[in-house]
C-alpha positions as CSV (number, residue, x, y, z in Angstrom):
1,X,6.8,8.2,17.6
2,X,10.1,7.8,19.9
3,X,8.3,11.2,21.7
4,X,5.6,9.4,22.3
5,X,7.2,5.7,23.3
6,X,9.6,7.9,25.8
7,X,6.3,9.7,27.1
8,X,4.1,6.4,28.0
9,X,7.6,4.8,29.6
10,X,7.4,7.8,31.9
11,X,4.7,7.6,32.8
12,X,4.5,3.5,33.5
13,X,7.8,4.6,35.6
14,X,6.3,7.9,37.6
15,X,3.6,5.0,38.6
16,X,5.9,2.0,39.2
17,X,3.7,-0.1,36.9
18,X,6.9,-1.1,34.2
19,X,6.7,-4.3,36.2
20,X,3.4,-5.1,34.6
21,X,4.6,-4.1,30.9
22,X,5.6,-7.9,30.0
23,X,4.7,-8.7,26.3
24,X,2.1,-10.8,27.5
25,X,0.5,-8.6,29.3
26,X,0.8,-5.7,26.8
27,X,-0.5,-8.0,24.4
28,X,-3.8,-9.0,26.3
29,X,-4.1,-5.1,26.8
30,X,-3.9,-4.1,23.0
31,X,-6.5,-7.1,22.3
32,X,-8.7,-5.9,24.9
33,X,-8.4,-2.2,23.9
34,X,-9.0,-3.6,20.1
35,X,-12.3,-5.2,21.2
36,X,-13.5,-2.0,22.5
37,X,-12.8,-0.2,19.2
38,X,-14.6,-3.6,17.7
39,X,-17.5,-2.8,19.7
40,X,-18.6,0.6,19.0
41,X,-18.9,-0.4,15.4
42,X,-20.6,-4.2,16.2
43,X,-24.3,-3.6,15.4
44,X,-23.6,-0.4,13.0
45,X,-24.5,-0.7,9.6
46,X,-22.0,-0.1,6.4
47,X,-23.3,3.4,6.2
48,X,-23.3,3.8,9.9
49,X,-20.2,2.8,10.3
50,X,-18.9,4.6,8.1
51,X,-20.8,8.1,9.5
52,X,-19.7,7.3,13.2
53,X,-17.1,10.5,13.0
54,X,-20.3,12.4,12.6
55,X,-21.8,12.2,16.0
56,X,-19.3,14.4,18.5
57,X,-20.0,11.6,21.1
58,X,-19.2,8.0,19.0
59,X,-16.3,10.2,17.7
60,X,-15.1,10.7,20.9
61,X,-15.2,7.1,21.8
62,X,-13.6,6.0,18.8
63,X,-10.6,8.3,18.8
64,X,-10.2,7.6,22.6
65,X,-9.8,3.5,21.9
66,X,-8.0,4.4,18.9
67,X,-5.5,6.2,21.6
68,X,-5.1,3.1,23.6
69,X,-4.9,0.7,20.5
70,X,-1.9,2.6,19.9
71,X,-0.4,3.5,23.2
72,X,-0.4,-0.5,23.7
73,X,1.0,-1.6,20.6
74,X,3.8,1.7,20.8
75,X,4.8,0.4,24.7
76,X,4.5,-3.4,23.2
77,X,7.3,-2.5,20.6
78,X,9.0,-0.6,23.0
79,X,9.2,-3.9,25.1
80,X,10.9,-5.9,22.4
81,X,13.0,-3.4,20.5
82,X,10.4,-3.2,17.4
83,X,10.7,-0.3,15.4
84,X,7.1,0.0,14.2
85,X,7.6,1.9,11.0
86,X,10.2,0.1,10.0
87,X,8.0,-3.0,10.7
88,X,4.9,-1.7,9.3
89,X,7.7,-0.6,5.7
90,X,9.2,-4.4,5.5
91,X,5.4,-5.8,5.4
92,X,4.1,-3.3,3.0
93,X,7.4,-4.3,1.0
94,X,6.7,-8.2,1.5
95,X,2.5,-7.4,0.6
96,X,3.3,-6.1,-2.5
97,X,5.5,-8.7,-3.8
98,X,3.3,-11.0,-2.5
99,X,0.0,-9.7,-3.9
100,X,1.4,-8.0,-7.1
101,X,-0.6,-5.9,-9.4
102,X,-2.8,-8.1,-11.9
């Protein structure tokens, strides 16, 4: 995860784009890149949905927005000093306390 938070930093850097990186911004990106994940699925059935690995092209899609869902939210914690798996532990932690086994 640090590999990969040290790689997109380089290469916001090589491109002098850092200055753009505010959390604002990097949060508008990651909802925008989120809606385009949203969209491939929007008119797909359960069972569609669910089969769109399937089809070489809607995979393709899917794991490329996946990409940028993540490479948004990993330079977004990299911006304020959140340690995503640890984040991502503590709310499991808090989720099953909070919603305990019945």
């Amino acid at each position: 995860m640090a590999g990969l938070q040290r790689r997109l930093a380089e290469f916001a850097v090589a491109r002098n784009w850092q200055q753009y990186h505010t959390p604002k911004n990097l949060a508008a990106a990651l909802s925008v890149e989120a809606s385009e994940l949203v969209e491939i699925f929007q008119w797909l059935t359960p069972e569609e949905s669910a089969a769109v690995m399937d089809d070489p092209e809607s995979a393709h899609r899917v794991t490329d927005e996946v990409a940028d869902v993540l490479a948004y939210l990993l330079q977004l914690c990299e911006v304020l000093g959140i340690d995503a798996l640890a984040a991502l532990d503590a709310k499991i932690e808090r989720n099953e306390r909070r919603f305990p086994i019945t």
